[in-house]
C-alpha positions in Angstrom: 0.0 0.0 0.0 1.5 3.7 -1.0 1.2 5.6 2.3 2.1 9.1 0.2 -1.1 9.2 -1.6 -4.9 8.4 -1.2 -8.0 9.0 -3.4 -9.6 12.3 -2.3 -13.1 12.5 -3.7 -15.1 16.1 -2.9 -18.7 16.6 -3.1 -20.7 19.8 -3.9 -24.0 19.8 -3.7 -24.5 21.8 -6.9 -23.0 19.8 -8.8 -23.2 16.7 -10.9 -20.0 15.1 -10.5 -16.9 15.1 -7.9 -13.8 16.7 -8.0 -11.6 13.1 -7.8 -8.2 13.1 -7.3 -7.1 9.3 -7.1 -3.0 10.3 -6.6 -3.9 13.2 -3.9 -1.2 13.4 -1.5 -1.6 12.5 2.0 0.8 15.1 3.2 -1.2 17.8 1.2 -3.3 20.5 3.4 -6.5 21.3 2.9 -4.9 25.3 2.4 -3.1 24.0 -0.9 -5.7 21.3 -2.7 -9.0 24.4 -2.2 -8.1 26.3 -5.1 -7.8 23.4 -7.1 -11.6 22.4 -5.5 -12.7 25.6 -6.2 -11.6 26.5 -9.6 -13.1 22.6 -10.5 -16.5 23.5 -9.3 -15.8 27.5 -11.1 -16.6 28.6 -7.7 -15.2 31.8 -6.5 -15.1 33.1 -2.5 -16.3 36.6 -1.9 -16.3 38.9 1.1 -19.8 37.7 1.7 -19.7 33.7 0.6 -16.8 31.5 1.1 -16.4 27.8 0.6 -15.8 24.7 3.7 -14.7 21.6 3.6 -16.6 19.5 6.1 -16.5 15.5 7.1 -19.4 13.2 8.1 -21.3 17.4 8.4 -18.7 18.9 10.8 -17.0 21.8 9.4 -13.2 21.5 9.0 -12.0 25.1 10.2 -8.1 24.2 10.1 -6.6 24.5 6.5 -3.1 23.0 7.7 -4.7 19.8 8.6 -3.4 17.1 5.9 -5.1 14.6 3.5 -3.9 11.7 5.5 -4.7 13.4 8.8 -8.3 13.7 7.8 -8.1 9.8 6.1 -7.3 8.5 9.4 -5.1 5.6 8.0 -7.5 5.0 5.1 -6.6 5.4 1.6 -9.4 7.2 0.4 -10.6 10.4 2.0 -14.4 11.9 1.3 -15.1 15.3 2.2 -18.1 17.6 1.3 -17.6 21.5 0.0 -20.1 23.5 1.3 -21.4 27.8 1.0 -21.2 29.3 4.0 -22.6 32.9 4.1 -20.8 35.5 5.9 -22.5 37.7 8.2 -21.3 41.2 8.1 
């Protein structure tokens, strides 16, 4: 088994298909794969909107968390992107 990468598979609910990246690597953060998430899904943060990853529906705040943190051992991480207004 390659430790170094995993299958990260993201999920927006307005859209059809998943951003899939079978060779993601586990020692990626969540700060460096987002633009790649976003630009996939042509979504753009504002002032007032920004975009979250979140796992089994809890919010992951900390960007500097890894891939392989978040998989747990697992080979194959699943996260949800969701819109997350911003009060002003």
């Amino acid at each position: 088994m390659n430790t170094e990468s995993l299958i990260f598979d993201v999920r927006y609910l307005g859209a059809k298909k998943h951003y899939v990246d079978p060779h993601a690597s586990a020692t990626a953060t969540l700060a460096q794969v987002k633009p790649k998430v976003l630009a996939f899904f042509g979504l753009k943060e504002t002032p007032e909107k920004v975009y979250v990853f979140s796992q089994d529906g809890t919010p992951i705040t900390d960007l500097s968390i890894t891939l392989g943190q978040l998989a747990h051992g697992k080979h194959e991480l699943k996260l949800d992107l969701v819109e997350q207004l911003v009060q002003g």
